[in-house]
N, C-alpha and C positions, 0 to 999 in steps of 0.2 A: 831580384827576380821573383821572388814568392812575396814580395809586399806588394810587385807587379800585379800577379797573379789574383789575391786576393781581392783588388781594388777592383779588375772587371767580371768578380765574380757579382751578380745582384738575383736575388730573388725579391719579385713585388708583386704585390695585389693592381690589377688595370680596370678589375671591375668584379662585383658579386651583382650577378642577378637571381630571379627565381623562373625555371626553365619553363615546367611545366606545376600544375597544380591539378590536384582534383578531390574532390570530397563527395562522399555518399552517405548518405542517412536513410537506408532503406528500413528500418525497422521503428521508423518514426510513424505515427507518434506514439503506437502502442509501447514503444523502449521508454517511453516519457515515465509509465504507469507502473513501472516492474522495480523491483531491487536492483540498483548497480554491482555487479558481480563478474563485467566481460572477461572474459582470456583476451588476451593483445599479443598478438603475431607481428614482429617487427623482422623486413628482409632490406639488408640495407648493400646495396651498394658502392663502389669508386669508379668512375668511370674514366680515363685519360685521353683526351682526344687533343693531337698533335695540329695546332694551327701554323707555325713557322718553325724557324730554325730554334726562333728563340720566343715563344709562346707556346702555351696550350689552355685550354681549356679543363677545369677539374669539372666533373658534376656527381655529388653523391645524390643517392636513389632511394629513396625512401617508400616503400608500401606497407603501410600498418593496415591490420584486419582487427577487428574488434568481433568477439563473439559471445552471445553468452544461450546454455543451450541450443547449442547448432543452429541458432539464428545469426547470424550477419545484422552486427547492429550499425557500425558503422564502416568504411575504405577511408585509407587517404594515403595518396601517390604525391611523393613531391620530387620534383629537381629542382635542387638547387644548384649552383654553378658559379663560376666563376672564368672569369680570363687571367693569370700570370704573369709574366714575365721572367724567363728564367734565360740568364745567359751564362758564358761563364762556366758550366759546368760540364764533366761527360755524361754519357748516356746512364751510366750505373749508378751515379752521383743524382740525375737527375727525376728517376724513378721514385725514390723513397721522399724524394722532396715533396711530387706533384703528391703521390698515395696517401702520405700522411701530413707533410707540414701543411698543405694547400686542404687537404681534404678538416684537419683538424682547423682552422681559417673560416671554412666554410658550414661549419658541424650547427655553431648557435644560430647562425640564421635557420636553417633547417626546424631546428627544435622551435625557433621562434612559429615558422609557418605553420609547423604542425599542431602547437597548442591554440594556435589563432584561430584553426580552420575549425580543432575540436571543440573549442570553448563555441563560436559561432553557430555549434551544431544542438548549441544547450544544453551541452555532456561535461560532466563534471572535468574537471583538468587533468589535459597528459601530457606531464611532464618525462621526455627520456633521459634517461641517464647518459651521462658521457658514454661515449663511446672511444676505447682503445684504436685508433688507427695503424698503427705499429704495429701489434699484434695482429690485427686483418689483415698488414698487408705481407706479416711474416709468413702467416698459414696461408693466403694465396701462392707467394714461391713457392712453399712445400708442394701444394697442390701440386702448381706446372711443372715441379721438379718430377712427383711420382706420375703425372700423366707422363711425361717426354719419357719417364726409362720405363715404363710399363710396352710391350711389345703390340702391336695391335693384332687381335685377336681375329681376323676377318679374311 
């Protein structure tokens, strides 16, 4: 029965796309003329969005700000995403799969859009570092754990 079990469990890739894009170079061309020295503000994202019983959709969220002296040199917003297929599994089972195995799946193309768009932009290379999914999506429960037992105050 658990070699049953196992065999209709399947997690697969049914597609990566890229959702959304955008790129801003508002401090061109004068950023051309100045020392590289930005701050980069990266807010990242996981999104789960539930298409069947046995799909979903992942899309991590990417908006990097580049600044350097309170100028806005460069934006870039990405989704990427993906479609799934997860059967096979419970619902508790099937949270840490989509948050982290699907989201870490989908991490290098991300990084790929985002050095394409900066390099395109004639800005030296930004490359992100891995990123931890497992640990994002551990400190998310805690979150909704201490929102749910916090009382609301209203």
């Amino acid at each position: 029965m658990a070699e049953q079990q196992t065999e209709q469990r399947r997690f697969g890739i049914q597609r990566i796309y890229t959702r959304d894009i955008s790129f801003e170079l508002p401090a061109a061309p004068d950023i051309f003329r100045q020392e590289w020295q930005p701050d980069i503000d990266l807010n990242l994202n996981v999104e789960v969005n539930p298409l069947s019983a046995e799909q979903a959709e992942v899309v991590i969220i990417l908006n990097i700000e580049a600044k350097q002296a309170d100028q806005v040199i460069f934006l870039v917003e990405v989704q990427q995403a993906g479609i799934f297929a997860i059967t096979g599994f419970n619902q508790e089972e099937q949270a840490p799969l989509l948050h982290i195995g699907a989201a870490n799946t989908l991490f290098p193309y991300a990084r790929e859009v985002v050095s394409d768009l900066v390099a395109r932009g004639s800005l030296p290379p930004l490359i992100l570092q891995p990123v931890n999914f497992e640990t994002l999506y551990q400190q998310r429960l805690a979150q909704h754990t201490t929102e749910a037992a916090t009382p609301d105050s209203t």
